[in-house]
C-alpha positions as CSV (number, residue, x, y, z in Angstrom):
1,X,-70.0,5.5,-37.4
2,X,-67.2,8.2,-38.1
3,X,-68.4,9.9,-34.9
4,X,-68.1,6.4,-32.7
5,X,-64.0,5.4,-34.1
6,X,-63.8,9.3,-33.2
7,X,-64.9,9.2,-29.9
8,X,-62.8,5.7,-29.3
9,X,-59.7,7.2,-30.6
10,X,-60.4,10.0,-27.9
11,X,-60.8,7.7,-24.9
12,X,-57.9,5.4,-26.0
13,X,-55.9,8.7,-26.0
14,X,-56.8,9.4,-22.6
15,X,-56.5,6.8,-20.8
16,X,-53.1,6.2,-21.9
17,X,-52.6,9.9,-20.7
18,X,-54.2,8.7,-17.6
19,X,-51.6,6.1,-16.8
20,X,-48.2,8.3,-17.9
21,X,-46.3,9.8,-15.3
22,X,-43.2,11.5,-15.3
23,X,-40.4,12.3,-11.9
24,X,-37.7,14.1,-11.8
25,X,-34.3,12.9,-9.6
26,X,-31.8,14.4,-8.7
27,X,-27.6,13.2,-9.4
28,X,-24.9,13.9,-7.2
29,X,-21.4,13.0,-5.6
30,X,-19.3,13.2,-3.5
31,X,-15.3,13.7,-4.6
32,X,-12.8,12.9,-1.6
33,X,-9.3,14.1,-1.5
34,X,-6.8,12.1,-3.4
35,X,-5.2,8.9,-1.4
36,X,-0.8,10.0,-1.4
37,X,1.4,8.8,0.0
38,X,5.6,9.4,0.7
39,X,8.3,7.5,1.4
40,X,9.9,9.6,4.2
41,X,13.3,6.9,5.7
42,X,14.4,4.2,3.9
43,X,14.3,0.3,5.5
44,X,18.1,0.0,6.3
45,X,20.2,-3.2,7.8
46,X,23.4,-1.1,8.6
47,X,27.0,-2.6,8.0
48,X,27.0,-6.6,8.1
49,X,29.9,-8.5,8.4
50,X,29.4,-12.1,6.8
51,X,30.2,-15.5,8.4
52,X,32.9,-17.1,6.0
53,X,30.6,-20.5,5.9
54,X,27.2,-20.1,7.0
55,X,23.8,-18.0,6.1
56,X,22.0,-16.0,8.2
57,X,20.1,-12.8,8.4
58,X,19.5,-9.6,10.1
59,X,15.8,-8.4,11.1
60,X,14.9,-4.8,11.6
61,X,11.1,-4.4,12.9
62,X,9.2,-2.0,11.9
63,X,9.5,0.1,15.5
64,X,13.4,0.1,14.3
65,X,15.1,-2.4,16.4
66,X,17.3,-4.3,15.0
67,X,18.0,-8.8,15.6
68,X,21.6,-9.5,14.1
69,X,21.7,-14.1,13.4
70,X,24.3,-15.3,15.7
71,X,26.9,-16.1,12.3
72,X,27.0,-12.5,11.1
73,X,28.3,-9.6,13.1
74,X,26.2,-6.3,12.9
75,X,29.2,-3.5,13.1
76,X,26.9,-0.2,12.8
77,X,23.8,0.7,15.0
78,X,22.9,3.1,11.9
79,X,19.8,1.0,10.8
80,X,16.6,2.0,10.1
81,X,13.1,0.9,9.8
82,X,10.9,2.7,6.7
83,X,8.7,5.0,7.2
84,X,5.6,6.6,5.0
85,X,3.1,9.0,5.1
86,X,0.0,8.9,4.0
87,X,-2.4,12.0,3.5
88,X,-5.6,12.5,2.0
89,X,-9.4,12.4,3.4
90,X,-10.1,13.0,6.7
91,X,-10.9,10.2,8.8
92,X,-11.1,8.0,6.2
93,X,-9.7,4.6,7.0
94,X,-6.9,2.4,4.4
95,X,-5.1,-0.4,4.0
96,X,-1.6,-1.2,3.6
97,X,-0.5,-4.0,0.5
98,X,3.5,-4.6,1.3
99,X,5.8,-6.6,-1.2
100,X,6.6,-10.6,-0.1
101,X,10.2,-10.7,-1.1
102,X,12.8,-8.3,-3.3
103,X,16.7,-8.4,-4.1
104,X,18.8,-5.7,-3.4
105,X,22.1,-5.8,-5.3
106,X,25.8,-4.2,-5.3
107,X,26.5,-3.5,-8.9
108,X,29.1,-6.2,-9.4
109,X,26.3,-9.1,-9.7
110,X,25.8,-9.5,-6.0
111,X,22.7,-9.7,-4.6
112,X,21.1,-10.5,-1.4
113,X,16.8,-11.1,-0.8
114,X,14.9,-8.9,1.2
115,X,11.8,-10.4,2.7
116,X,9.2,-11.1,5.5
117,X,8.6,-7.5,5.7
118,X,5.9,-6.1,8.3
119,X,4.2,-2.9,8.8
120,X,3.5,-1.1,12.1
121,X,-0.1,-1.4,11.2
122,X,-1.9,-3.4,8.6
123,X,-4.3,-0.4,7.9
124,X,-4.7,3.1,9.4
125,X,-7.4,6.2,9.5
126,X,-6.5,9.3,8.6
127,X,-7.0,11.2,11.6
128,X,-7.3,15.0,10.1
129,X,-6.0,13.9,7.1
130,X,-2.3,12.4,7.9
131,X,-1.4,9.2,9.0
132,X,2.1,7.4,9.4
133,X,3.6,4.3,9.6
134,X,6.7,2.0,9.4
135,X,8.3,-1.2,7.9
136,X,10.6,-3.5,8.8
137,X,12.0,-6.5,6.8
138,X,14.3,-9.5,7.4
139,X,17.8,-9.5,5.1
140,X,19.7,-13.0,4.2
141,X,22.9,-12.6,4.0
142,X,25.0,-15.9,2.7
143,X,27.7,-16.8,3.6
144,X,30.8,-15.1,2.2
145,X,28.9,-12.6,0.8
146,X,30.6,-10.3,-1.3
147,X,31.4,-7.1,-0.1
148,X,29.9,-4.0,-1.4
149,X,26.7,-1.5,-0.6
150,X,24.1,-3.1,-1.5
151,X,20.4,-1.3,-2.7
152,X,17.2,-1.8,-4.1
153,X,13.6,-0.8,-4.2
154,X,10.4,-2.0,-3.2
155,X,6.9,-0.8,-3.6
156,X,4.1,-0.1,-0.9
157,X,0.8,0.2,-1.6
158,X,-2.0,2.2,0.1
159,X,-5.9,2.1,-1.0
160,X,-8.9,3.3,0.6
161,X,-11.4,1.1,2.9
């Protein structure tokens, strides 16, 4: 009887050997270059003169021209549309997350909103690794608005497709 649980305990051993496998796989990744990006001209509405009683605004686009409202005289062809560039993995492709409004103020309590802004591009591939692109915006200036230079900051975002 010894010899017969022996012999059981020796088939029940292998056929659960039988039925046991083992694989090996292999782990890997892939790390890309680092999404940057730079601010290189800063989104600028150049010298404004403000109706005494009504609001407007003044538009830059994002290739850089510039739309003055008919109750404000623009008195400097100095403004500028912002521009960035983005660097990082080649021909990748991005996106571009710009901010909906922002004040800009003149240090006496004075402030003006920035908004409507617009991109040359809502996203972009980074042909050999660079790409660039601009922003424009739409400024409301009130009327009377206090004199001054005015400045703020706003924030763009860029993320990988």
């Amino acid at each position: 009887m010894k010899k017969l649980l022996s012999a059981m305990a020796a088939v029940s051993l292998m056929a659960n050997a039988a039925v046991a496998a083992e694989v090996e796989s292999k782990a890997g990744a892939k790390i890309v270059a680092p999404l940057q990006i730079s601010n290189v001209s800063a989104l600028y509405f150049g010298t404004v003169a403000p109706s005494l009683t009504a609001d407007d605004s003044v538009v830059v686009s994002p290739a850089g021209a510039k739309t003055c409202g008919a109750e404000l005289t623009c008195l400097t062809d100095d403004h500028t549309a912002a521009k960035f560039e983005v660097t990082g993995e080649a021909d990748a492709s991005y996106t571009i997350d710009l901010p909906n409004t922002i004040q800009i103020a003149n240090g006496n309590g004075a402030s003006m909103t920035v908004d409507g802004f617009t991109g040359s591009k809502s996203n972009g591939t980074l042909a050999s690794g660079a790409d660039d692109f601009t922003v424009g915006g739409t400024l409301a200036v009130a009327a009377n608005q206090a004199a001054g230079d005015y400045t703020g900051a706003f924030t763009v975002a860029v993320e990988y497709q």
